[in-house]
C-alpha positions as CSV (number, residue, x, y, z in Angstrom):
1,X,-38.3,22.7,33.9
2,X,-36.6,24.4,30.9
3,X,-39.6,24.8,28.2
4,X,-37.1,26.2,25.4
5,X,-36.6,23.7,22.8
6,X,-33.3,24.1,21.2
7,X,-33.7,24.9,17.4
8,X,-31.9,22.0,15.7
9,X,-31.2,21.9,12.0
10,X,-30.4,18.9,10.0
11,X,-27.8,18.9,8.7
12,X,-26.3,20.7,11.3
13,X,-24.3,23.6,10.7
14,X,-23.6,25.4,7.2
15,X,-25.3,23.9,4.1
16,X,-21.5,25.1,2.2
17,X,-19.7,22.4,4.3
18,X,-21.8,20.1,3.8
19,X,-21.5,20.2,-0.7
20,X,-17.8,20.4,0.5
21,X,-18.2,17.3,2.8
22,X,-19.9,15.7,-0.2
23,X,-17.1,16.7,-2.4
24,X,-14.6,15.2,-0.9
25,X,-16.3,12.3,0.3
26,X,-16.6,11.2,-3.3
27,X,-13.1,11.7,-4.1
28,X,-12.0,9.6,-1.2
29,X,-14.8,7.3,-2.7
30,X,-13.3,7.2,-6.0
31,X,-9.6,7.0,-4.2
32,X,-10.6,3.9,-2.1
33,X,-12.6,2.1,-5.3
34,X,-9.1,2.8,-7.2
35,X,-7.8,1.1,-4.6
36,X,-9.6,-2.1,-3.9
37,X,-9.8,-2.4,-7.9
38,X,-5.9,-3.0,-8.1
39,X,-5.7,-4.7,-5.1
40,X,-8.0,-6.9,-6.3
41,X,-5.9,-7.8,-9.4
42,X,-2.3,-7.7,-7.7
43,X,-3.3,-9.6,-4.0
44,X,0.2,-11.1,-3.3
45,X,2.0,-7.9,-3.9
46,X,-0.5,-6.0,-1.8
47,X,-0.6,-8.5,1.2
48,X,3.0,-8.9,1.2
49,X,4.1,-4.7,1.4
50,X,0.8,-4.4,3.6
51,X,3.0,-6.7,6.2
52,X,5.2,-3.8,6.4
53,X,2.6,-1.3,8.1
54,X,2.4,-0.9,11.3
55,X,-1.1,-2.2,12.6
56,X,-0.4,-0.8,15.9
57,X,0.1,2.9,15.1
58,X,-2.7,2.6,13.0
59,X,-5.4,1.8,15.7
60,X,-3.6,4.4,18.0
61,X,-4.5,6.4,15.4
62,X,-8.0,5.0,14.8
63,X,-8.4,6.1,18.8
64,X,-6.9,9.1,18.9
65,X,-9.3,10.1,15.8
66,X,-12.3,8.9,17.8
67,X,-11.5,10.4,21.0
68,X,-11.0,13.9,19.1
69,X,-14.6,13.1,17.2
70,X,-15.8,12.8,21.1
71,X,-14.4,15.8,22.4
72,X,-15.8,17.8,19.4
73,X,-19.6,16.5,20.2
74,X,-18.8,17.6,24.2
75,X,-17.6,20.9,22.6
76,X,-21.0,21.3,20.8
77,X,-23.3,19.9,24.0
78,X,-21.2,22.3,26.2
79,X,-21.9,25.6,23.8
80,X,-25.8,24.4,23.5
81,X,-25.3,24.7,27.1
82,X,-24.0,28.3,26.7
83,X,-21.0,26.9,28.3
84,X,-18.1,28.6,26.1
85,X,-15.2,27.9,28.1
86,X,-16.3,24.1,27.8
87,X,-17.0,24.2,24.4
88,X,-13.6,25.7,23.8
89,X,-11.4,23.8,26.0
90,X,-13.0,20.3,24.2
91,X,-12.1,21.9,20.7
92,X,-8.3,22.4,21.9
93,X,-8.9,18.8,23.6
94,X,-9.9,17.4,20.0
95,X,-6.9,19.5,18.2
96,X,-4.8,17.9,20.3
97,X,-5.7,14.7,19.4
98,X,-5.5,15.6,16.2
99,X,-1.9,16.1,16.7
100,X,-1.5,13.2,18.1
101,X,-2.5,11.5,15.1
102,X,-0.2,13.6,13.0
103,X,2.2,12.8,14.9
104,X,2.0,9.1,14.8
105,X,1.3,9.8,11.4
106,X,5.0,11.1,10.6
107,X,6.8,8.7,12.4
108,X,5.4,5.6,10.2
109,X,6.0,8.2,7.5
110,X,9.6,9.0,8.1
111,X,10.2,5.3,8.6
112,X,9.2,4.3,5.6
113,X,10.9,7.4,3.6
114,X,13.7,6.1,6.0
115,X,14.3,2.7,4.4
116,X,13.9,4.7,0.4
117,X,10.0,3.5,0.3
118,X,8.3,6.3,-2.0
119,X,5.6,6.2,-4.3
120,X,7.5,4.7,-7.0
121,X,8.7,1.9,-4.9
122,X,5.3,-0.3,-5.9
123,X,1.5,0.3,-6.4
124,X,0.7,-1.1,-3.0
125,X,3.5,1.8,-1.8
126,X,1.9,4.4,-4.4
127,X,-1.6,3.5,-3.2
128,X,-0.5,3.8,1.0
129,X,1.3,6.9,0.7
130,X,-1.1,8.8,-1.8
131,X,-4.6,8.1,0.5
132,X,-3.0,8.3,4.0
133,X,-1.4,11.5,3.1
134,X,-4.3,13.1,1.2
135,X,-6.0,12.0,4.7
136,X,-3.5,13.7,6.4
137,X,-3.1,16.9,5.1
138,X,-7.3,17.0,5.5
139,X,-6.6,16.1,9.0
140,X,-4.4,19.6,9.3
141,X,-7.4,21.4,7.3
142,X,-9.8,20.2,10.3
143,X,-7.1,21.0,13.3
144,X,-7.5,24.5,11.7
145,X,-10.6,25.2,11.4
146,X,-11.2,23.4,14.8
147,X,-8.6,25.9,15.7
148,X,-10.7,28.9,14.9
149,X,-13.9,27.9,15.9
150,X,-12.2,27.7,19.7
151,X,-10.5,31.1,18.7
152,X,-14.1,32.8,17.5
153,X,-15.6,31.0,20.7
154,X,-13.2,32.7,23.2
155,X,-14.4,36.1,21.6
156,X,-18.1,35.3,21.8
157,X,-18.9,34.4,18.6
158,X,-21.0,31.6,19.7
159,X,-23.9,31.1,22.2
160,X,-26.8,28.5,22.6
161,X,-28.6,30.3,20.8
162,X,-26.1,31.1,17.7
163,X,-23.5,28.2,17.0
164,X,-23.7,27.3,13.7
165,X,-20.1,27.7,13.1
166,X,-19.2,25.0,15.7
167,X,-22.0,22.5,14.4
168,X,-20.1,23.5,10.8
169,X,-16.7,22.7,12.2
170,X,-17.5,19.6,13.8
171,X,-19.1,18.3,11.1
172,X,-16.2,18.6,8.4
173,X,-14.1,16.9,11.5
174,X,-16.3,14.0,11.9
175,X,-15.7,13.6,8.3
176,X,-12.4,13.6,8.4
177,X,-12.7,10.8,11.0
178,X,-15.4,8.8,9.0
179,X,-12.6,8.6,6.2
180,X,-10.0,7.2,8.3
181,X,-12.5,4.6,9.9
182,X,-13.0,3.4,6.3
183,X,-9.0,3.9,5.8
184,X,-7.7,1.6,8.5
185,X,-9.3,-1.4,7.5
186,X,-9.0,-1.0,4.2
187,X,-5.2,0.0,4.2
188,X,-3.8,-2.0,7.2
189,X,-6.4,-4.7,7.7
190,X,-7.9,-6.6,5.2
191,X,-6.1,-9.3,3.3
């Protein structure tokens, strides 16, 4: 029987991610407010140009996003493990589904840019574009820095014993994902 007790920190990883976690949380925070605030006092307009999105790329995008938050908690077990081909083969897993997710991303995107929808068209327009693509461009800051904690894995950065940077990547990624699972209803769901 293994008597070692992992040392577990809480919160996990790098106290710097997390103030920066916290940051942008509460600018998404002030983004959604913003946004259920003018909903609330233009409904028609915002259930009628909501109709336009597509619900189904959305949740494909709601899975993709939670299998990649999966693969990134496999990556951790598998480095607490000292596994470090696991736990870097689950982090290209989870950037993967990240590009998934940019990728269904930019095809509802050029879409919509196809028929001359922009941020002026409307507010419900100004509002969809603005928060899905300050989502998405955060979505590219995780795939990166997913991206070079699999790098600094390969080269033995991290052990069982040492892996703060993966707990620190993971956590800005399930972030990332925690935003879009308040995103997708608000955005494509709720009437």
């Amino acid at each position: 029987m293994n008597s070692r007790q992992p040392d577990r920190r809480y919160p996990p990883g790098d106290l710097a991610i997390w103030i920066f976690i916290l940051a942008e949380l509460s600018v998404f925070a002030i983004f959604f407010a913003a946004y259920a605030f003018t909903r609330m006092n233009n409904v028609e307009l915002f259930n009628e140009f909501q109709q336009s999105l597509d619900p189904t790329s959305a949740m494909l995008n709601t899975i993709a996003l939670i299998t990649s938050s999966y693969f990134v908690v496999r990556a951790l077990a598998a480095i607490r493990e000292d596994n470090r081909e696991g736990c870097e083969s689950w982090l290209w897993a989870a950037c993967a589904m990240g590009g998934v997710f940019l990728a269904i991303k930019s095809a509802e995107y050029a879409h919509h840019f196809g028929m001359g929808i922009n941020l002026s068209t409307n507010t419900f327009y100004m509002f969809y574009i603005s928060l899905t693509f300050f989502h998405f461009m955060h979505v590219i800051l995780g795939m990166v820095i997913l991206a070079a904690v699999a790098v600094k894995t390969r080269q033995g950065a991290y052990s069982a014993d040492e892996h703060t940077g993966v707990e620190t990547g993971g956590s800005y990624w399930h972030m990332v994902d925690l935003v879009w699972l308040i995103l997708f209803p608000l955005v494509y769901v709720m009437r």
